[in-house]
Structures are given as structure tokens and as C-alpha cells.
N, C-alpha and C positions, 0 to 999 in steps of 0.2 A: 751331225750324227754322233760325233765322236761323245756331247752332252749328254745324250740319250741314252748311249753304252752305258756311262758310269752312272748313269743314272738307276738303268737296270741292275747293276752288279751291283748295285747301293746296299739293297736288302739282305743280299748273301754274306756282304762281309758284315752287317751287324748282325745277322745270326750266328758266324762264323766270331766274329768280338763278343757276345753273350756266351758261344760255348766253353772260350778257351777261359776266359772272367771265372763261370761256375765251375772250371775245374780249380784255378786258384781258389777261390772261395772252401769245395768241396776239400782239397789240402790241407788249407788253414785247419778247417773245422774236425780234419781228422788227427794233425798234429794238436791240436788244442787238447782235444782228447786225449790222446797215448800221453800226454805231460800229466793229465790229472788222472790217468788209472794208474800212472806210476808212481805220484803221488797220495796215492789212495793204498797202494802195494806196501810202499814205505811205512805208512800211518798203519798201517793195521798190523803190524807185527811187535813183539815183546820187547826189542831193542828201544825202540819206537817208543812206547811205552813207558818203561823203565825209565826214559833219558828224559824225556818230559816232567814224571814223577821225583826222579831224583831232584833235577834244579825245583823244580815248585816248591820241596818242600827240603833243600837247602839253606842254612841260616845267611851261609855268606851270600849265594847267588842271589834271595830275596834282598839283604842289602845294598848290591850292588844296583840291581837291578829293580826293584822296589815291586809292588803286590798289586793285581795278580800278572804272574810271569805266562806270557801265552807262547806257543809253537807260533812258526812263523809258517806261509801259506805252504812254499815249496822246500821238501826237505833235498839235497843230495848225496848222492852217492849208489850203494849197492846191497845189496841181500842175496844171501843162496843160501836155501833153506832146501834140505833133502833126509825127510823122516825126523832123528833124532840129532841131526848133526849137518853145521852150517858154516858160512862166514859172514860178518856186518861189517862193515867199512861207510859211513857216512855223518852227513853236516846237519844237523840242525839249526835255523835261526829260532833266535828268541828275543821275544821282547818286554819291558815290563814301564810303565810310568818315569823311572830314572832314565833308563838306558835301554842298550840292545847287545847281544852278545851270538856266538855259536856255542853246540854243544858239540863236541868230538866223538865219535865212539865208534870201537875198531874192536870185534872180537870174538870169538867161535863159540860155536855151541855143539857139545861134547854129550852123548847119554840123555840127553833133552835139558840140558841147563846149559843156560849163557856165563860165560864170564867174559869179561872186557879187560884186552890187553890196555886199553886208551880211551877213556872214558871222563872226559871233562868237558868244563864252562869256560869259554874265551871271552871275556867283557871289551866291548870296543873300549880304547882309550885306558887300558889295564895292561903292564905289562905280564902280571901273573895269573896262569888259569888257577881257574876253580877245579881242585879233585871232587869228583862224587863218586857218590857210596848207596849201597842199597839198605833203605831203613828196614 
């Protein structure tokens, strides 16, 4: 008898092993998410922007780094943008044919204009960043 018990209860725990499975799965796939709307937050704002455009079309950074210089998948860090007036604190990777590097950039936005207190190129394997500038 006692075969025939686990035999019955068989079915319950693999519905009971399928539910608890789709809720990891359903996690995954919602943590997977919240990473690329965050990174999608990140991407679409002027700091963003700016810091991509600067190294691309920096003479040192394309040296370093050689042509074309692309953003890297996931940026880090933060944004708090509120009307006319913010703060940006975050990392860019980048990469180009030579090499791969971060961009740095930390800095407020006052009246609706950015300025960067920190705003550079770190090359792997360099021990000096690159400054950027807005052309």
C-alpha cells in the first residue's frame, strides 16, 4: 500500500515542482526586465548622451581606443532628474577595436543645463584618464 500512496501523491508534487519552477522562471524574467528598463532609463537621458558623444569624437579616446568607440550593453549608476534640476552619478563601459575603457560622469543639472563636476575616459591598462569636453 504504502507504493500505491506515493504513487498517488506522485502527481501533486509534480504540479506542486511545475508551480514553484514558474514562479523562479516568472522572477528571472521579471528581474531581467527591471535591468533593461533601467538600462534603457540610463540611455535615454542627455548625460547619457553627451558622454558617449564626447569619447566618439575625442582625438585621444579614438587613439586609445581606436574607431568606432561603441557604449557598452549595461551602463551603472544613477539619475534624478526633477524639472529643471538633477543629479548624474554613473559608469559607462566602452569599447573600440584597440581596447575598452569606462567613462566617468558625476554632475548636476541647474536651470535645465548639465555641467559635470567628473566627467572622463578611464582606458584599461592606462594609468591616466582621458578629460572630455563638450564640442
Amino acid at each position: 500500500m504504502n507504493e500505491e500512496a506515493v504513487q498517488k501523491k506522485s502527481p501533486v508534487l509534480k504540479y506542486i515542482g511545475c508551480g514553484c519552477l514558474g514562479i523562479v522562471v516568472l522572477g528571472a524574467i521579471a528581474g531581467a526586465l527591471m535591468v533593461v528598463g533601467i538600462g534603457k532609463a540610463l540611455k535615454s537621458n542627455d548625460p547619457y548622451k553627451d558622454s558617449v558623444a564626447a569619447v566618439q569624437s575625442n582625438p585621444a579616446a579614438i587613439e586609445a581606443l581606436g574607431e568606432p568607440i561603441d557604449p557598452g550593453f549595461m551602463p551603472s549608476g544613477s539619475i534624478n532628474v526633477q524639472n529643471d534640476s538633477g543629479d548624474v552619478e554613473f559608469f559607462i563601459p566602452v569599447s573600440g577595436p584597440k581596447g575598452s575603457g569606462s567613462i566617468t560622469v558625476k554632475g548636476t543639472k541647474t536651470g535645465g543645463v548639465w555641467s559635470y563636476e567628473t566627467w572622463h575616459l578611464k582606458v584599461e591598462g592606462q594609468q591616466e584618464v582621458i578629460p572630455l569636453s563638450k564640442k
